[in-house]
C-alpha positions as CSV (number, residue, x, y, z in Angstrom):
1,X,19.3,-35.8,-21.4
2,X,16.7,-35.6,-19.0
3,X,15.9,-32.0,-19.6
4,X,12.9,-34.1,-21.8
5,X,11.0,-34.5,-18.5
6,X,10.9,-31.1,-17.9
7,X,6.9,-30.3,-18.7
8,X,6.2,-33.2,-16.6
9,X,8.1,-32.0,-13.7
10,X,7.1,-28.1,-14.3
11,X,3.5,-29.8,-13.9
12,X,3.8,-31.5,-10.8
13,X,6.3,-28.6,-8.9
14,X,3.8,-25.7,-10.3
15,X,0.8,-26.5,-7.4
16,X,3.4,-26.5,-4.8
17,X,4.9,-23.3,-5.9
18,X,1.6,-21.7,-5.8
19,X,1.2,-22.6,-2.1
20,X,4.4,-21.7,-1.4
21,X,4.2,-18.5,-2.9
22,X,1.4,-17.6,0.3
23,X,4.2,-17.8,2.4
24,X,7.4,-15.6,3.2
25,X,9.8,-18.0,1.8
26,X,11.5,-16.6,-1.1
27,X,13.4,-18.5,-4.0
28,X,16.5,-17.7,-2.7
29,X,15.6,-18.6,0.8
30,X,14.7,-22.1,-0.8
31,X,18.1,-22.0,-2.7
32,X,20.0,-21.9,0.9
33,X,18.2,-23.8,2.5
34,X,18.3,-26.9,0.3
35,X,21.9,-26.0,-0.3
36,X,22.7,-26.1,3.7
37,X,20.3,-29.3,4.1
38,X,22.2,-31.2,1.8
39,X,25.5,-30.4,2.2
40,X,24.8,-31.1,6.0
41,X,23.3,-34.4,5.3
42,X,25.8,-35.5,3.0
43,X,28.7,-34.5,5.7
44,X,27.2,-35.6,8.7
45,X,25.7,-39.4,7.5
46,X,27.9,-40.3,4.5
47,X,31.1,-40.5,6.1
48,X,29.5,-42.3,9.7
49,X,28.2,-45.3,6.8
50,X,24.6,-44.2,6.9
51,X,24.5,-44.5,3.3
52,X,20.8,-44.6,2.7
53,X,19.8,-42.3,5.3
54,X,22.0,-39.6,4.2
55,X,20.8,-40.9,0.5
56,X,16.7,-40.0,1.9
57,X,18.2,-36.7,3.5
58,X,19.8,-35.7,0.2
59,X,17.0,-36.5,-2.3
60,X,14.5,-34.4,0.3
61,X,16.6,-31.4,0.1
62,X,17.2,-31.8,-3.6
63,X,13.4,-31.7,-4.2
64,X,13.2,-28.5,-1.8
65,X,15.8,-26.7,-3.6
66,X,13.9,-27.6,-7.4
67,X,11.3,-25.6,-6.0
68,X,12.8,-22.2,-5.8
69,X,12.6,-22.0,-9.9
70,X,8.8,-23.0,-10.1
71,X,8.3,-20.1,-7.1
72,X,10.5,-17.6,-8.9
73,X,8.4,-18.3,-12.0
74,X,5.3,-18.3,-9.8
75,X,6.1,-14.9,-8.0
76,X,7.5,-13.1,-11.1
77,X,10.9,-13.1,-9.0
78,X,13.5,-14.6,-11.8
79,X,16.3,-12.8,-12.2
80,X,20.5,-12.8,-12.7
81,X,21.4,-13.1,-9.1
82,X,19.2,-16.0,-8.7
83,X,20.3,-17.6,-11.5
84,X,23.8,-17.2,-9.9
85,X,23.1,-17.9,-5.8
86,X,21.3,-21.3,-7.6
87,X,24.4,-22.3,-9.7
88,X,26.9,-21.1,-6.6
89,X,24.9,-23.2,-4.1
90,X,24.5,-26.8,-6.3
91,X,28.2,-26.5,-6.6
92,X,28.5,-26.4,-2.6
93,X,25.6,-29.6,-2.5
94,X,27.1,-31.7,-5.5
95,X,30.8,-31.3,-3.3
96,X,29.2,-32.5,-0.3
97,X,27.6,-35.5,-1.8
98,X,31.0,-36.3,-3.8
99,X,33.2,-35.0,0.3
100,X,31.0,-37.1,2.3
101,X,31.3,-40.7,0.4
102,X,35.2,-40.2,-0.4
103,X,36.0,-39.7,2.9
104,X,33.6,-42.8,4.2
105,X,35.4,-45.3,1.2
106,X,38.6,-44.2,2.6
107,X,37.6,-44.4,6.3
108,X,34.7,-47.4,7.1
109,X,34.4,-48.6,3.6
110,X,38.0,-49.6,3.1
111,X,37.9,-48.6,-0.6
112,X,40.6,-46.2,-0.9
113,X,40.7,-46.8,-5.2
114,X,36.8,-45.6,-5.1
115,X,37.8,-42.7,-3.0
116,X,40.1,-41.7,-5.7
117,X,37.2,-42.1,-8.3
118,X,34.7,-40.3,-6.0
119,X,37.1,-37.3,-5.7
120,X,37.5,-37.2,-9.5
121,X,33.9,-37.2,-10.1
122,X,33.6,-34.3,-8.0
123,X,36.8,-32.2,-10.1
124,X,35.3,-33.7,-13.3
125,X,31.6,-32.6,-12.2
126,X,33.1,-29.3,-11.1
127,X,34.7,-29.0,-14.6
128,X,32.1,-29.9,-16.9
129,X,29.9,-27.1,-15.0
130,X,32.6,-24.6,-15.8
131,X,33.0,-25.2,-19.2
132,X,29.7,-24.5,-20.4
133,X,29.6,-20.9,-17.9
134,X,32.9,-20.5,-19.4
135,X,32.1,-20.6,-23.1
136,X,28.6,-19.0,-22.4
137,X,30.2,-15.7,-20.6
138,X,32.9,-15.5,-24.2
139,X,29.6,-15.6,-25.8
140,X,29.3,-19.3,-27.2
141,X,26.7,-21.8,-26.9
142,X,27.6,-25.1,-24.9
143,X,25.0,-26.6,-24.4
144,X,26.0,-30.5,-25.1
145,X,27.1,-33.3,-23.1
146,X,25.5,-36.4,-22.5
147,X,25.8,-36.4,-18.3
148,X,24.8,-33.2,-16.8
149,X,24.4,-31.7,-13.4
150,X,21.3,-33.8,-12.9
151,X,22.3,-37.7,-15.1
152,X,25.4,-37.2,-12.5
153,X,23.4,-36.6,-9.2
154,X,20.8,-39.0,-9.7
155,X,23.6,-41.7,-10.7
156,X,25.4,-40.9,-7.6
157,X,22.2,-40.9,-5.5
158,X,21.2,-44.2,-6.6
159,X,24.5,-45.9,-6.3
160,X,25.2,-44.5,-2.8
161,X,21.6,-45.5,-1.7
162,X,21.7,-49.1,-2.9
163,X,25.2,-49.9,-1.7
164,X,23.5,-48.4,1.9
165,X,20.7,-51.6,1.5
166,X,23.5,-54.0,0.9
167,X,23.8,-54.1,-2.7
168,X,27.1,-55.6,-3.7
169,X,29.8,-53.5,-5.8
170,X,26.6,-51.1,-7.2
171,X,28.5,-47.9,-5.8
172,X,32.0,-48.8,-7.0
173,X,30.6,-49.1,-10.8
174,X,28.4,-46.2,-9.9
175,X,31.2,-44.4,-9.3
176,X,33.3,-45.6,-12.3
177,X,30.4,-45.2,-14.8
178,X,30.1,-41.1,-13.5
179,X,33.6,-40.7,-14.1
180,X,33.6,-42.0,-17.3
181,X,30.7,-40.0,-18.4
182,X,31.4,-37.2,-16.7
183,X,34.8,-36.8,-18.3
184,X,33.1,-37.7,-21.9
185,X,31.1,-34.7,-20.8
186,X,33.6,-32.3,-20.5
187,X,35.4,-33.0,-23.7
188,X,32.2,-32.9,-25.4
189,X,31.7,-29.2,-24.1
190,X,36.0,-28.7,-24.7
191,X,34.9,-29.8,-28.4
192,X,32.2,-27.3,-28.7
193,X,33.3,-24.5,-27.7
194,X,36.5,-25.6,-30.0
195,X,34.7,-25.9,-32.7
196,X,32.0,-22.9,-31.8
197,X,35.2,-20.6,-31.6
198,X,36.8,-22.0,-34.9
199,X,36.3,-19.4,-38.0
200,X,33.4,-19.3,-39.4
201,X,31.4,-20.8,-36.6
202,X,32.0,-18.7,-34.0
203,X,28.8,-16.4,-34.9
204,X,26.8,-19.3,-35.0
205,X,27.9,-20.3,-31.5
206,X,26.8,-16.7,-29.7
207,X,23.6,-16.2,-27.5
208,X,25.1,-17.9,-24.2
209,X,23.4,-16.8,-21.1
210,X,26.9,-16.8,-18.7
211,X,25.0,-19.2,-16.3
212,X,26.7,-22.2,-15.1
213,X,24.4,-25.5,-14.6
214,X,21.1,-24.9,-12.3
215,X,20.1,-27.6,-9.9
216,X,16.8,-29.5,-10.5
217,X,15.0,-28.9,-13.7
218,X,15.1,-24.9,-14.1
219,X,17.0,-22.6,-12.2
220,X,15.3,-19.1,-11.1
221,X,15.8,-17.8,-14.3
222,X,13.5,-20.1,-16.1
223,X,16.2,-21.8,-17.7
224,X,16.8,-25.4,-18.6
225,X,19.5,-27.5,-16.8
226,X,22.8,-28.0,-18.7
């Protein structure tokens, strides 16, 4: 859904690509590192209660790691193995995000129902990006579903970062609305591909790329978040 604001984005990440591309940092090098600041972030302020901070942390690093597409375009650098480090690495970050608040709702936050629905948003994210890689590497397009890799993080983000300012029940229904759309998500891809692979249709359904879900707006392949 928000793959609309793409040109915007491209637009404002482009300059800083440009600069970045006078350095020695590579794509991939942004890739891990945004991967091992978030995941450390989330893990190491989440479940101590430091919900906003660990929110500020997580955003930062999520911005970093967007860059590594605009500097693979930049740099001429896209390839297959980016693509793949980038989709391998945002599972690692969106499991530490989910990790670090499941164990703090069952810990300090006393909330051992929401640690159930946190940990389900994380299979059910998990899923939905496997689906569409799934169907893609048989060949078949999959590219629906109203909450992708990006609805999801931002809808955790903001839910974990309010309920850090005090914000009453916001990251319980945060939680419950992900789940929800993340699991209408997954059987709108299951549909899909059924139908995609039905007779007749299933030739209408080929040109997948085999690339799971990218993190940010385009992964270093150039290609659009799903």
């Amino acid at each position: 859904m928000l793959n609309v604001l793409k040109p915007g984005l491209d637009q404002l990440l482009t300059p800083v690509g440009r600069v970045l591309a006078r350095t020695p940092l590579t794509p991939n090098m942004l890739t891990v590192i945004g991967t091992v600041g978030m995941t450390a972030g989330a893990l190491s302020l989440f479940p101590t209660g430091h919900l906003f901070a660990g929110t500020m942390v997580c955003t930062g690093f999520v911005i970093a790691d967007m860059l590594d597409g605009a500097l693979a375009r930049i740099t001429g650098s896209t390839g297959v193995f980016g693509a793949f480090l980038d989709s391998t690495m945002d599972r690692i970050a969106d499991a530490a995000v989910f990790a670090g608040i499941a164990i703090w709702l069952a810990t300090g936050g006393h909330d051992k129902l929401s640690a159930i629905v946190a940990l389900f948003c994380l299979v059910a994210g998990g899923l939905v990006s496997y689906a569409k890689a799934r169907a893609e590497g048989l060949g078949l397009r999959c590219d629906v579903g109203i909450a992708e890799r990006t609805e999801r993080l931002l809808i955790g983000l903001v839910a974990i970062g309010l309920a850090g300012l005090g914000v009453p029940y916001v990251l319980s229904i945060g939680l419950w609305i992900l789940a929800v759309l993340s699991a209408f998500t997954f059987g709108q891809r299951v549909y899909a591909v059924r139908k995609a692979a039905s007779p007749g249709l299933g030739a209408a359904g080929a040109g997948g790329s085999g690339r799971a879900e990218s993190s940010g707006v385009t992964g270093h392949s150039g290609s659009p978040v799903t």
